[in-house]
N, C-alpha and C positions, 0 to 999 in steps of 0.2 A: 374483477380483481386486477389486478398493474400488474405488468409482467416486470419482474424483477431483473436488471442489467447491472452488469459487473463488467466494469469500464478498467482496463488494464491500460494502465499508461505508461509506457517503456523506452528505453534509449541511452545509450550510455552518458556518461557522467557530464555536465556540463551541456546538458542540449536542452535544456528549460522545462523537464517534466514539475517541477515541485511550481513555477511560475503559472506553466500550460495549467495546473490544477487550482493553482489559485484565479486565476480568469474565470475559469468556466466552469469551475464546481464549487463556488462558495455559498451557494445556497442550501444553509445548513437543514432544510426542513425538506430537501430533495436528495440531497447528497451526500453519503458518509463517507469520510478520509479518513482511511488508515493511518496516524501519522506520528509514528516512534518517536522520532528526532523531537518533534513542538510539544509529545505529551513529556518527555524524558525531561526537557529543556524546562516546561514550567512547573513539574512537579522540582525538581533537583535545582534550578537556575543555571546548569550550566549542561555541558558533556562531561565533565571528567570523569572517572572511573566508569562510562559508558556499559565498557563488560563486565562490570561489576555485576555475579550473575543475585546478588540479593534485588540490587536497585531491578535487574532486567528482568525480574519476576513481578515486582511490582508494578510495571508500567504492563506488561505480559497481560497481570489482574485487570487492569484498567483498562484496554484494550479489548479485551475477548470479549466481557460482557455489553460495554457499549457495540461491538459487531454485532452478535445478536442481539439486542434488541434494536439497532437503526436498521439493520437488512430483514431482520424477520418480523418484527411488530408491526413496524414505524413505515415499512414498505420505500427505504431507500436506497434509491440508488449505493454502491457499493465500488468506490475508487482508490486504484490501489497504485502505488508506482512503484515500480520495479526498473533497478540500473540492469541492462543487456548489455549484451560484446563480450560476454568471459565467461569462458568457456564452463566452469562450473559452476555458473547462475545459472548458463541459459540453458540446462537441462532442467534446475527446479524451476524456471520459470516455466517451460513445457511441460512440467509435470501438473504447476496449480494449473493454468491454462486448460489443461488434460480432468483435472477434478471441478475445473468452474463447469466447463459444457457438460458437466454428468450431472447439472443439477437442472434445476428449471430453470432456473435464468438464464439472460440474454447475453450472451458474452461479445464484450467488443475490446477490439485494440487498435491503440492509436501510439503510433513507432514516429517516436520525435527524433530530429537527427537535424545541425547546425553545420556551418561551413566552419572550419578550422580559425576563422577571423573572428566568427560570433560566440563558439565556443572560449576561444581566448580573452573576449570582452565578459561572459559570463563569470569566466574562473577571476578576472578580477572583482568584480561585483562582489563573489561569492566569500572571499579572504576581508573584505570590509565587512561584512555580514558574522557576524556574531551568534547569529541563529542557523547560520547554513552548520549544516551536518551530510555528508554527501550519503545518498541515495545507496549507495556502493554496498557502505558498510553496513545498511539494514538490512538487506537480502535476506540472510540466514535467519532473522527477527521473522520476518515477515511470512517466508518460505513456511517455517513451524506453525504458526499463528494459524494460517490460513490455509494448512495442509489440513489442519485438525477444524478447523471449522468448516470444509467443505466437505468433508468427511462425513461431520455432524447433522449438517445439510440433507446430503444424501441420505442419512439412516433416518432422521426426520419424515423426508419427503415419502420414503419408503413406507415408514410405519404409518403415515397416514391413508394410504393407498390404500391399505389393507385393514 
């Protein structure tokens, strides 16, 4: 059986994690993306009313159950991006981090980080982009999601143990 890896990919706002993940994880039959902002964007067509908590329930729906079944059935990989540098992410960030390694998978991170010039070239990029949603504001999305399915993980892996 594949040892299951959970690829954290982190770094504050404008350093190319959502690019870095379209590079190198777009292999939808190996790699599953977590990814609020594109399911939000093509269920609704846009962001607006984003914390709208009915819509955020419904993409929530759409989310969970594709997680488990592409990381537990389907045997994929499991890609998550998360924005770092502020101070009350980068605890829940060390918290999922803290629930990824208590499960069997393989946990990796990769800390993207641009020079002040390339940063500046992205943030223009990103304001022509229609579909950017910054990374920033999903945190707390993502943080719940995947507090609760590593969780789930755990009592899983456990109940089978025994």
């Amino acid at each position: 059986m594949k040892t299951k890896t959970i690829h954290f990919i982190i770094g504050a706002p404008l350093t190319g994690k959502t690019h870095f993940i379209k590079s190198n994880y777009s292999e939808k039959d190996k790699y599953y993306v977590i990814n609020y902002a594109d399911t939000f964007h093509n269920e609704f067509g846009n962001y607006d009313q984003f914390e709208e908590s009915e819509r955020l329930l419904k993409i929530y729906n759409t989310i969970a159950p594709e997680l488990h079944e592409n990381f537990h059935f389907d045997d994929k990989d499991l890609i998550i991006e998360f924005c770092s540098g502020f101070e009350e992410h980068d605890k829940d960030l060390k918290e999922l981090i803290t629930l990824a390694k208590n499960t069997r998978a393989e946990v990796k991170i990769t800390q993207m980080q641009k020079t002040f010039e390339e940063a500046q070239k992205l943030k223009l990029l990103a304001t022509e982009d229609e579909h950017y949603y910054s990374s920033y504001y999903l945190n707390d999305h993502r943080h719940e999601l995947l507090c609760n399915f590593f969780q789930d993980m755990q009592l899983t892996e456990h109940l089978t143990d025994n």
